[in-house]
N, C-alpha and C positions, 0 to 999 in steps of 0.2 A: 504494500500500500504506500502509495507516492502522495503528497502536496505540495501542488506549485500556486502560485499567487498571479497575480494579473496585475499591471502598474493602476487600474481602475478599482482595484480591491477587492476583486475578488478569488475565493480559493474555489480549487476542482479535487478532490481526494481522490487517486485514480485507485479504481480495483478493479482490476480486469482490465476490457473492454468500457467498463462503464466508467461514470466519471460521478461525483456529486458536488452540488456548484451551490455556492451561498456566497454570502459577506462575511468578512474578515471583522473578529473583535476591533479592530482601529475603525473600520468604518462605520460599525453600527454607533459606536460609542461618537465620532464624528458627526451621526444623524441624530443622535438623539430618541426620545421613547418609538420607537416603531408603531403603527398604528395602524396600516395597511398594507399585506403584498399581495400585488395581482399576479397571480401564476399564471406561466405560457402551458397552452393545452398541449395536453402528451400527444404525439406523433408528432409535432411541429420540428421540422426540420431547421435549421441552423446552423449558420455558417462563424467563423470565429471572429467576434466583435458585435457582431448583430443585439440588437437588443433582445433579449429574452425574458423578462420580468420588470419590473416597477415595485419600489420598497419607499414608500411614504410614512415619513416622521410629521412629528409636531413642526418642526423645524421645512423641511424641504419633500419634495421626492424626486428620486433618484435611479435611475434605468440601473438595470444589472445587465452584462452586456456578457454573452457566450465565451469562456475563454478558448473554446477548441471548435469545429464544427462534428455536428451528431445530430442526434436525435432526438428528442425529449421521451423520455420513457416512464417518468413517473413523477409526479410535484408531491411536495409535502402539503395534504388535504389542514393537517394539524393547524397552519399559519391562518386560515382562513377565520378559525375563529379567536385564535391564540396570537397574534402579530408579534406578540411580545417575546416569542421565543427568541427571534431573533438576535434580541437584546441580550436575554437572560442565557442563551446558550449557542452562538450563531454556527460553531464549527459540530456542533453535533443535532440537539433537539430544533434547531433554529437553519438545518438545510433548507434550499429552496426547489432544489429541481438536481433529475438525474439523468445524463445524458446519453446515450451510448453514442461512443466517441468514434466515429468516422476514419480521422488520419491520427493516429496515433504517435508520429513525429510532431504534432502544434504540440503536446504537453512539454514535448523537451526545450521549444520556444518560449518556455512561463518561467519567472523566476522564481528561484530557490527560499527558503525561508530564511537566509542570509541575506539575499538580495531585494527581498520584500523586506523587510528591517530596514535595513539603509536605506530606502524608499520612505519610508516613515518618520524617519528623526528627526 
């Protein structure tokens, strides 16, 4: 199990084939209390950078954008009435969507969680 990061903040957990794509503790906390995610409908194809979701704070809202291109194969249903997970846990209970990932060389294109650090300071 691999995570790489996106300079837009967000992480893909790769396992397998599939991917699972959410925001990064630095962004949520960046947005503030979470209050809305609008999930991309499963089958929806996508290519890497496209927009894929919408995560609306008190504050702003803010596009989640694909870090690889795939598939959407499954959203977290839980967000719809929970938003808050987000906040409260973003790299686990607070995923957004699962991908099955297309070209398996874009993950090796996302940076490391070294390189996402230095990204953030």
């Amino acid at each position: 199990m691999t995570t790489k990061f996106t300079p837009d903040h967000e992480y893909i957990r790769v396992e397998g084939s599939t991917g699972i794509v959410g925001i990064t503790p630095y962004a949520q906390q960046q947005l503030g209390d979470i209050v809305f995610v609008e999930l991309p409908p499963v089958g929806k194809a996508l290519k890497k950078g496209d927009e894929a979701a919408v995560v609306e704070s008190v504050k702003a809202a803010s596009e989640i954008y694909a870090p690889v291109s795939g598939t959407v194969t499954e959203v977290n249903e839980a967000l719809t009435g929970e938003p808050g997970l987000v906040n409260s846990d973003p790299e686990n209970a607070g995923w957004i969507y699962k991908i099955e990932i297309a070209e398996a060389g874009e993950v090796d294109t996302l940076l490391d969680a070294d390189g996402y650090a230095e990204l953030t300071l």
